[in-house]
MMTF fields as JSON, N, C-alpha, C and O atoms, coordinates in Angstrom:
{
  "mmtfVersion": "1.0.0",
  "mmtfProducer": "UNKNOWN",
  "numBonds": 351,
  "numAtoms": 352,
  "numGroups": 88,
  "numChains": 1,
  "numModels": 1,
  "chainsPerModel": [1],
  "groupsPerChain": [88],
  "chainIdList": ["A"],
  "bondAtomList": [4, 2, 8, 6, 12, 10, 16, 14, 20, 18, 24, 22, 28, 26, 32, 30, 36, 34, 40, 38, 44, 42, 48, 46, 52, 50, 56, 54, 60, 58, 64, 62, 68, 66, 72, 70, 76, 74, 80, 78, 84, 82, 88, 86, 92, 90, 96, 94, 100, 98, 104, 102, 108, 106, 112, 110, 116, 114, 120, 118, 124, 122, 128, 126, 132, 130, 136, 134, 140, 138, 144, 142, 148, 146, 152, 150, 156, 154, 160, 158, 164, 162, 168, 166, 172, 170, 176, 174, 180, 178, 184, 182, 188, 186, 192, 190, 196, 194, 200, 198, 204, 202, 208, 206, 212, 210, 216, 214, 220, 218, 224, 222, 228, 226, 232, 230, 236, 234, 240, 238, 244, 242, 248, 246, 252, 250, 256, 254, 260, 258, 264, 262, 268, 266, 272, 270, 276, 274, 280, 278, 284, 282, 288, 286, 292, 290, 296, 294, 300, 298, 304, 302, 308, 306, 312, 310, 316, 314, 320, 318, 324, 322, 328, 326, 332, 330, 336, 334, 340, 338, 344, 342, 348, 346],
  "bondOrderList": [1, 1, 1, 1, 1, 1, 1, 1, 1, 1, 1, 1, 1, 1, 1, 1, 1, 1, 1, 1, 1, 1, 1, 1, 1, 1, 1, 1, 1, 1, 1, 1, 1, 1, 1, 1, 1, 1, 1, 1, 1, 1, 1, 1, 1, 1, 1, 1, 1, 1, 1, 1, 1, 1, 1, 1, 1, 1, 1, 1, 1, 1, 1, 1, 1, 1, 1, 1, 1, 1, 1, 1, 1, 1, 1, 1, 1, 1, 1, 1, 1, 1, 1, 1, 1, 1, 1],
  "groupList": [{"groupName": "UNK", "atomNameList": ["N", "CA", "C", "O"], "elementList": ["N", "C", "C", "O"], "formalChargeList": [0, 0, 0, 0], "bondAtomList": [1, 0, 2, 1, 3, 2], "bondOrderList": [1, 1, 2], "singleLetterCode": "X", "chemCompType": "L-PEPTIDE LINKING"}],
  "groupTypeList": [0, 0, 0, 0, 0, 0, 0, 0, 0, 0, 0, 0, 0, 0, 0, 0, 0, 0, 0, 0, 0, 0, 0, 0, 0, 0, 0, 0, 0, 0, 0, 0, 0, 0, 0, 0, 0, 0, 0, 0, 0, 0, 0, 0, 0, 0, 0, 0, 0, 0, 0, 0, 0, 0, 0, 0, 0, 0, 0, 0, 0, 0, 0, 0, 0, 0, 0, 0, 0, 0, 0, 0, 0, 0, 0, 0, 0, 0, 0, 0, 0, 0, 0, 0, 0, 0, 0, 0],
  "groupIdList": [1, 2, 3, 4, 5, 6, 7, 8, 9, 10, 11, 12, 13, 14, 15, 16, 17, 18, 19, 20, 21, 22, 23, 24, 25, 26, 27, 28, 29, 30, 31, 32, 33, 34, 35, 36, 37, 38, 39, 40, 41, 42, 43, 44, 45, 46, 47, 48, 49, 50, 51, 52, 53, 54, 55, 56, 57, 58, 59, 60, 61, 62, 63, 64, 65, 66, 67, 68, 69, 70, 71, 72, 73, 74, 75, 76, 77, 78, 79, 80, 81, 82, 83, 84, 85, 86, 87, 88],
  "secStructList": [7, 6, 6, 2, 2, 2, 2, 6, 6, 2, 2, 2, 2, 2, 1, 7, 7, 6, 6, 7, 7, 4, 4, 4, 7, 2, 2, 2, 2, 2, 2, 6, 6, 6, 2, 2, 2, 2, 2, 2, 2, 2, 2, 2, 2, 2, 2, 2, 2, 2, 2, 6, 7, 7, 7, 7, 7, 7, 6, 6, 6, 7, 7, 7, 7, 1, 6, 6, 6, 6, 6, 6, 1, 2, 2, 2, 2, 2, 2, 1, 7, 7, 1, 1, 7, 1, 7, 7],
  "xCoordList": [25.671, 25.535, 24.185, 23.934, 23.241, 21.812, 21.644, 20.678, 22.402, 22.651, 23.526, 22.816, 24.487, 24.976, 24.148, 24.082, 23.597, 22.826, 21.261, 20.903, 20.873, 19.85, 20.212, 19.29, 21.294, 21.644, 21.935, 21.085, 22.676, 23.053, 21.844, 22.071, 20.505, 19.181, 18.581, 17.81, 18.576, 17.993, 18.669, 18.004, 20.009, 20.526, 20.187, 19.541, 20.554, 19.792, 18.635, 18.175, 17.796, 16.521, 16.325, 15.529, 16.774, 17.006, 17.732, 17.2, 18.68, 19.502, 18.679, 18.061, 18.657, 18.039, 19.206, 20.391, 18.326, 19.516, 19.875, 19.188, 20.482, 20.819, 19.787, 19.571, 19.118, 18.0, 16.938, 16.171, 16.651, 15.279, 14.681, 15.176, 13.647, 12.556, 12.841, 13.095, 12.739, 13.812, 12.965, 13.623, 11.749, 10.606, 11.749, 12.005, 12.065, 12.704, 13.593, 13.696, 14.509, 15.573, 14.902, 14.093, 15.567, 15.609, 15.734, 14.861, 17.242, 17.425, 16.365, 15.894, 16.328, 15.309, 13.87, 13.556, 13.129, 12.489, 13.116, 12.125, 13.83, 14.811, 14.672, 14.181, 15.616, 15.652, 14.383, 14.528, 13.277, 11.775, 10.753, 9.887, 11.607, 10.685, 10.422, 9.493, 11.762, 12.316, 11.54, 10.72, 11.641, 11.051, 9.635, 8.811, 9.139, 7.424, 6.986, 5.787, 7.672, 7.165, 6.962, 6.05, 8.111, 8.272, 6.828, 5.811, 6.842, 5.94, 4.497, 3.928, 3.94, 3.127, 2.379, 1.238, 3.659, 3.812, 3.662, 2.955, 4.156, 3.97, 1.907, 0.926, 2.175, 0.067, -0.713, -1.85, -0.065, -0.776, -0.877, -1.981, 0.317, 0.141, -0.415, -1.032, -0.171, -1.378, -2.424, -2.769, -3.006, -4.602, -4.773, -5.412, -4.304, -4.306, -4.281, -4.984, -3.15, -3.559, -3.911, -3.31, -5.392, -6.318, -7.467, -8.221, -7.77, -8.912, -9.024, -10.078, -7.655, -7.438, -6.882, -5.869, -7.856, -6.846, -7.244, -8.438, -6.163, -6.378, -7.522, -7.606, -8.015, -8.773, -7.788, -6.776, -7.702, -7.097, -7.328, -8.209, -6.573, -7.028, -7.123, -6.491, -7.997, -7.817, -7.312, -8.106, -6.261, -5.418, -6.416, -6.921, -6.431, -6.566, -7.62, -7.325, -9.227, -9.892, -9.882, -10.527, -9.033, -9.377, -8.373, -7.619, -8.531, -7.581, -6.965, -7.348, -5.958, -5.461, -6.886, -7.805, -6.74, -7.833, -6.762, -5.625, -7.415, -6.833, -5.822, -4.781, -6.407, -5.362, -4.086, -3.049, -4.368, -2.547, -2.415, -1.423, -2.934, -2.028, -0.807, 0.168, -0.643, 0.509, 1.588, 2.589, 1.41, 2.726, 2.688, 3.243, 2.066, 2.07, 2.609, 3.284, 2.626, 3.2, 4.201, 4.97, 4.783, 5.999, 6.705, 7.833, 6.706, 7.762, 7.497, 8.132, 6.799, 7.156, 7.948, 9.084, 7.656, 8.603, 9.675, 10.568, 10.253, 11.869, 12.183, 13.284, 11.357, 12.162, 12.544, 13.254, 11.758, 12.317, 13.734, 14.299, 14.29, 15.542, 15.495, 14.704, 16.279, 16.78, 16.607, 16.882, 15.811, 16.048, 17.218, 18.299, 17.217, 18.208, 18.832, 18.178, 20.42, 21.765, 20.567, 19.544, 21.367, 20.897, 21.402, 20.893, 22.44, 23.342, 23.01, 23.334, 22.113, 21.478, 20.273, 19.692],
  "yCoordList": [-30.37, -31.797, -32.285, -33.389, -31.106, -32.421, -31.774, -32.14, -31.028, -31.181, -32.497, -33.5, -32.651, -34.085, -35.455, -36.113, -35.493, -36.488, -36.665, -37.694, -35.793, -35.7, -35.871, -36.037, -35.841, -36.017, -37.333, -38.138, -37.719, -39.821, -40.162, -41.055, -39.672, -40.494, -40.274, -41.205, -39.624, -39.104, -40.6, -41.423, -40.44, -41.097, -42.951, -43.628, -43.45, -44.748, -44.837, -45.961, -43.722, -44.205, -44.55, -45.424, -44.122, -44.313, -45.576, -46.304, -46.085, -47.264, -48.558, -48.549, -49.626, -50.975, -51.789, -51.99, -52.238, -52.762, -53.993, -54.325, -54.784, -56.393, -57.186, -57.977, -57.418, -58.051, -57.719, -58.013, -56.789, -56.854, -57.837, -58.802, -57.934, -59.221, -58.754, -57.634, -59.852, -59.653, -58.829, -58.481, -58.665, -58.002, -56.231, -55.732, -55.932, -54.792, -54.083, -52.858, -55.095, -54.659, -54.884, -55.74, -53.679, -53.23, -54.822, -55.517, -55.085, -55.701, -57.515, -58.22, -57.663, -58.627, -58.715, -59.582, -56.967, -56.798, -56.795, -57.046, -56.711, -56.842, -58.517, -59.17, -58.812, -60.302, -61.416, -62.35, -60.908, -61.604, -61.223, -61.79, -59.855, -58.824, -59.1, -58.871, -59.707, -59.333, -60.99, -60.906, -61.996, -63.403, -63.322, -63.906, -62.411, -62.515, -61.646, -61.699, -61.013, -60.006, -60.893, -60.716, -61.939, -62.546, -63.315, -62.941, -64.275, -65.292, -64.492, -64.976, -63.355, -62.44, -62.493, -62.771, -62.038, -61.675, -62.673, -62.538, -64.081, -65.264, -65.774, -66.14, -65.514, -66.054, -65.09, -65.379, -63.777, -63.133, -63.488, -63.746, -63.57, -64.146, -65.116, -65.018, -66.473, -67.304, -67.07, -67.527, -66.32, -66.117, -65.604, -66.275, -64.437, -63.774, -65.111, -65.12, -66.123, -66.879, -68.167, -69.182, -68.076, -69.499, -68.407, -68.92, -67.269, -66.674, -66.083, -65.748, -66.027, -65.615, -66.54, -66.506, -67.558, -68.921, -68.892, -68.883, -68.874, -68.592, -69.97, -71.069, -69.73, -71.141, -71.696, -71.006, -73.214, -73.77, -73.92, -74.729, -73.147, -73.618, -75.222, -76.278, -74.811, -76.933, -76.431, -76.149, -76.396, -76.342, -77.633, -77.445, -78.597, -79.918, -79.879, -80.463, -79.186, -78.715, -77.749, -77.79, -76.893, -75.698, -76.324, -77.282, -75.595, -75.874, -74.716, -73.718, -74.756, -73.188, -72.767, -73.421, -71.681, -70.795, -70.242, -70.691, -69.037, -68.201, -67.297, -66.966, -66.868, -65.624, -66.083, -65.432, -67.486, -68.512, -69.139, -69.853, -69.32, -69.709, -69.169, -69.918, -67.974, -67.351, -67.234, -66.54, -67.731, -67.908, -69.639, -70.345, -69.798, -71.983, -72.195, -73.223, -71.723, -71.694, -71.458, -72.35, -70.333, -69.63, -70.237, -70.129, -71.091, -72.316, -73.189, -74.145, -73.508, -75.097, -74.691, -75.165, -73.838, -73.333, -73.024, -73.671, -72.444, -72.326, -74.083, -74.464, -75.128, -76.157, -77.159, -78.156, -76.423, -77.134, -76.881, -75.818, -77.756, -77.671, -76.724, -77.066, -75.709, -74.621, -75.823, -76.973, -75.128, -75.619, -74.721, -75.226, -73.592, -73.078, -72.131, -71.796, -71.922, -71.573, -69.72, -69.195, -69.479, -68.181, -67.133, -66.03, -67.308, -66.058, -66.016, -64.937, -66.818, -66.353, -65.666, -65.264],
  "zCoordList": [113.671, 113.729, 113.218, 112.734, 113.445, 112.952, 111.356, 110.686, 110.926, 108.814, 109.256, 109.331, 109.47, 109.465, 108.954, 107.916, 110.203, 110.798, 109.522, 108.95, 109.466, 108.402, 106.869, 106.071, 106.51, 105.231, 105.651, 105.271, 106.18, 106.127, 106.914, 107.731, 106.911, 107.2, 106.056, 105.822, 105.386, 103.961, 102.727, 102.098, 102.793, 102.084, 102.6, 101.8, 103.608, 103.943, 103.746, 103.544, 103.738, 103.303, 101.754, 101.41, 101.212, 99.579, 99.512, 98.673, 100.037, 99.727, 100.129, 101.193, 99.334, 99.477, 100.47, 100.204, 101.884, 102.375, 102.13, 101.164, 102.403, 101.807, 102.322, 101.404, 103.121, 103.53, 103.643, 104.561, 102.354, 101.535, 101.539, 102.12, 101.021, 100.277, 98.937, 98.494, 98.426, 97.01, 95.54, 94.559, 95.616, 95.518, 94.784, 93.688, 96.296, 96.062, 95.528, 95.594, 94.781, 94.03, 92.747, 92.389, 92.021, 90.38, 89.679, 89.159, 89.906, 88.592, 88.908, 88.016, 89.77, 89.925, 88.614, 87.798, 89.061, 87.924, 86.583, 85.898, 85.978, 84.649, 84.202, 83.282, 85.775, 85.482, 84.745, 83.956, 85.321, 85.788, 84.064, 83.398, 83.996, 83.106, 81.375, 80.6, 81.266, 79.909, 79.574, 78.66, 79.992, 79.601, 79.961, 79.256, 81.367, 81.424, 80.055, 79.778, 79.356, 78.311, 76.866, 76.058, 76.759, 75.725, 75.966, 75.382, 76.761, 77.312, 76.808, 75.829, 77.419, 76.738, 75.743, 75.373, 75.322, 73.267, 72.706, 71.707, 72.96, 72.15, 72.655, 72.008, 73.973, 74.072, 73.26, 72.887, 72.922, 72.013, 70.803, 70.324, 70.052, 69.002, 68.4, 67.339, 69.259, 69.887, 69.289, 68.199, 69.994, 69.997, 68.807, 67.997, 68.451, 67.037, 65.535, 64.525, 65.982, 64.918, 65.252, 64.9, 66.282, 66.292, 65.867, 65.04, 66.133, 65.687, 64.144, 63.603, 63.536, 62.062, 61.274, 60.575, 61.523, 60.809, 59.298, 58.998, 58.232, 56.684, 55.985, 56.532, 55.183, 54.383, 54.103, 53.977, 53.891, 52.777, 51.563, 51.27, 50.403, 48.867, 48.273, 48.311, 47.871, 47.182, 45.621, 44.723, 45.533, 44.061, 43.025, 41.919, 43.663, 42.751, 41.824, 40.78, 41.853, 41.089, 39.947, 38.899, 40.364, 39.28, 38.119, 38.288, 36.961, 35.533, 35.461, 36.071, 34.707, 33.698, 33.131, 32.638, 33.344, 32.694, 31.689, 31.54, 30.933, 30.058, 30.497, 29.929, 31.865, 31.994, 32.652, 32.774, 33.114, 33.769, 32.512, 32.654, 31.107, 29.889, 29.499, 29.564, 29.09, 29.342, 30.242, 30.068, 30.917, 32.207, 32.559, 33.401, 31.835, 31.832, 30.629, 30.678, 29.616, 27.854, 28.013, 27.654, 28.548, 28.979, 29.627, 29.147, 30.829, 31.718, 31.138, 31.584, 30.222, 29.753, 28.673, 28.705, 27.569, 26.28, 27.169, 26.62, 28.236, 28.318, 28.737, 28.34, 29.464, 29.34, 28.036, 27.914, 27.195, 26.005, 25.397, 25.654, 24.654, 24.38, 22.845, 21.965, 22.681, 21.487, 20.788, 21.133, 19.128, 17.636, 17.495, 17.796, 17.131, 16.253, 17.87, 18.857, 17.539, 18.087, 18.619, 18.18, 19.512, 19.897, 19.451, 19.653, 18.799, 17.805, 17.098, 16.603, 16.156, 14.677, 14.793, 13.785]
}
């Protein structure tokens, strides 16, 4: 009788009884876990981009130089319309 008795005290001690503090069950942590992690990850990122904030270019000054002539010659010559048929 006391192998009996010692194995179903062994085993209740392992089992969460229903009137826990809610603290104690698993999926609680799951529940709580998976959005405090997100929440996290986003204040991190956060921070990562107020402390690595990029310059802004000012386009409006600079010109074509030489080495963007060739690729500025090139999109404006394809919007022009064909002189001669493309099969000849």
């Amino acid at each position: 009788m006391s192998k009996n008795t010692a194995s179903t005290q062994s085993t209740e001690k392992n089992e969460t009884p229903d009137n826990a503090p809610w603290w104690r069950f698993p999926i609680v942590w799951m529940v709580f876990g998976g959005p405090a992690v997100v929440v996290v990850a986003s204040l991190v990122t956060m921070v990562v981009a107020l402390r690595n904030i990029d310059p802004v270019l000012d386009t409006s000054k600079t010109a074509a130089t030489t080495s963007q002539a060739p690729a500025l010659s090139g999109r404006n010559h394809s919007a022009e319309p064909a002189t001669k048929p493309a099969d000849q």
